[in-house]
C-alpha positions as a Markdown table, in Angstrom:
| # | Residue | x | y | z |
|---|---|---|---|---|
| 1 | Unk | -64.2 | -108.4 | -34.5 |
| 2 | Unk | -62.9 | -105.0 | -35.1 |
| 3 | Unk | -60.2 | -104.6 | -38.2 |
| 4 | Unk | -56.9 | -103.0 | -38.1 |
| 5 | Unk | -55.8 | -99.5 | -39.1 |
| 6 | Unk | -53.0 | -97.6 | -41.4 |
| 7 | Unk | -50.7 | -95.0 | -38.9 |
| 8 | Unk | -47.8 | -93.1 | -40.3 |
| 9 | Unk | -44.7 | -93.1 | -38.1 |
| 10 | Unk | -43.0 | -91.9 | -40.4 |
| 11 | Unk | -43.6 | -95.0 | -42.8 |
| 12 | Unk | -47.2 | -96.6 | -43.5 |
| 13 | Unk | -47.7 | -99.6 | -41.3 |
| 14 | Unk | -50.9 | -101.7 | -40.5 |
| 15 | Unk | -51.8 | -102.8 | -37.1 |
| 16 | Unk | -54.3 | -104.2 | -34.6 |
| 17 | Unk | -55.4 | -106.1 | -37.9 |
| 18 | Unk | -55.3 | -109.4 | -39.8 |
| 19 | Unk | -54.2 | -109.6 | -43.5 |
| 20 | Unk | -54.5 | -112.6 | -46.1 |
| 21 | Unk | -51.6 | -113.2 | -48.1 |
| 22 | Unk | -52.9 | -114.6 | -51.2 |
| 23 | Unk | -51.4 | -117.1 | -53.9 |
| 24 | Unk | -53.8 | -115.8 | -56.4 |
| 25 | Unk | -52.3 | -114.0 | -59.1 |
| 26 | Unk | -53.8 | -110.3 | -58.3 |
| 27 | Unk | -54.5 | -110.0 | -61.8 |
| 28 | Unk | -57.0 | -112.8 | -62.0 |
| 29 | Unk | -59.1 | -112.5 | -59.2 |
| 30 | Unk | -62.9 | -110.5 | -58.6 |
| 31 | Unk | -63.9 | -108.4 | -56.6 |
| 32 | Unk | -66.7 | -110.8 | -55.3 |
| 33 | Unk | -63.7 | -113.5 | -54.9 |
| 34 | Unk | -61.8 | -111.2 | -52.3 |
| 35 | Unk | -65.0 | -110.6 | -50.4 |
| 36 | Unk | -65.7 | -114.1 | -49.9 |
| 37 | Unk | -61.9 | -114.2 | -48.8 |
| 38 | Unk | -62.2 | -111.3 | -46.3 |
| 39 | Unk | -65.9 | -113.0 | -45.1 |
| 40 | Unk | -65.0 | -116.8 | -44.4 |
| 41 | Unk | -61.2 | -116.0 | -43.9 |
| 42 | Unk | -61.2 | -113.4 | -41.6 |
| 43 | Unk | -65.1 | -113.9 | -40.4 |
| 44 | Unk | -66.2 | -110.2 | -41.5 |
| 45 | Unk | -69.7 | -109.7 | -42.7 |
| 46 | Unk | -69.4 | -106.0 | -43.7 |
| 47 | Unk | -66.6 | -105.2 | -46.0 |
| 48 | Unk | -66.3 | -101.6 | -46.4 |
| 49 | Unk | -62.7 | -101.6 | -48.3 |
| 50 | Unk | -60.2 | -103.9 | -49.2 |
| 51 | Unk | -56.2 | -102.8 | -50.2 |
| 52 | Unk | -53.7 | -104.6 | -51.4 |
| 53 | Unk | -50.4 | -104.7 | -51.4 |
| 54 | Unk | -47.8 | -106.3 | -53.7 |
| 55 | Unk | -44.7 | -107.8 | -51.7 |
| 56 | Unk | -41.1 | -107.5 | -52.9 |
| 57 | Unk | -42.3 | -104.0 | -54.4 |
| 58 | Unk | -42.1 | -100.8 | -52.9 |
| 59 | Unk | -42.6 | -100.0 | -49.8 |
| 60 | Unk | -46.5 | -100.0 | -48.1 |
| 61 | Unk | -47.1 | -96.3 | -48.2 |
| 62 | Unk | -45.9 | -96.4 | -52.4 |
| 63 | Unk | -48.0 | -99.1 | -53.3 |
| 64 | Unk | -51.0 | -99.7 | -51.5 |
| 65 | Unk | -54.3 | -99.7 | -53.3 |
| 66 | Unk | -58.0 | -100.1 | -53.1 |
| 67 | Unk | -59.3 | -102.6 | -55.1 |
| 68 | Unk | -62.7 | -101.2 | -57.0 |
């Protein structure tokens, strides 16, 4: 299964990916906690990077991170 990727046109969109919308509080969860997620819900072994997004903030291209 191949993941998605970011374009600009003009605004930062995903496609040609899934995403997990979480009802974790952000601030709570581990590292290990969102690679399990990304493994068994989106059946990735490899995770290379995960982002995240808060929604009802700004838009995608002002507030996407990488979680470390």
């Amino acid at each position: 299964m191949l993941g998605g990727k970011f374009i600009r046109d003009p605004h930062v969109r995903y496609l040609g990916g899934e995403m997990v919308r979480l009802k974790e509080d952000p601030n709570a969860i581990s590292y290990f906690e969102l690679c399990k997620i990304v493994k068994d819900g989106l059946g990735f072994n490899i995770v290379q990077l995960i982002y995240f997004h808060i929604l009802g903030s700004r838009t995608l291209q002002d507030n996407l991170r990488v979680v470390w």
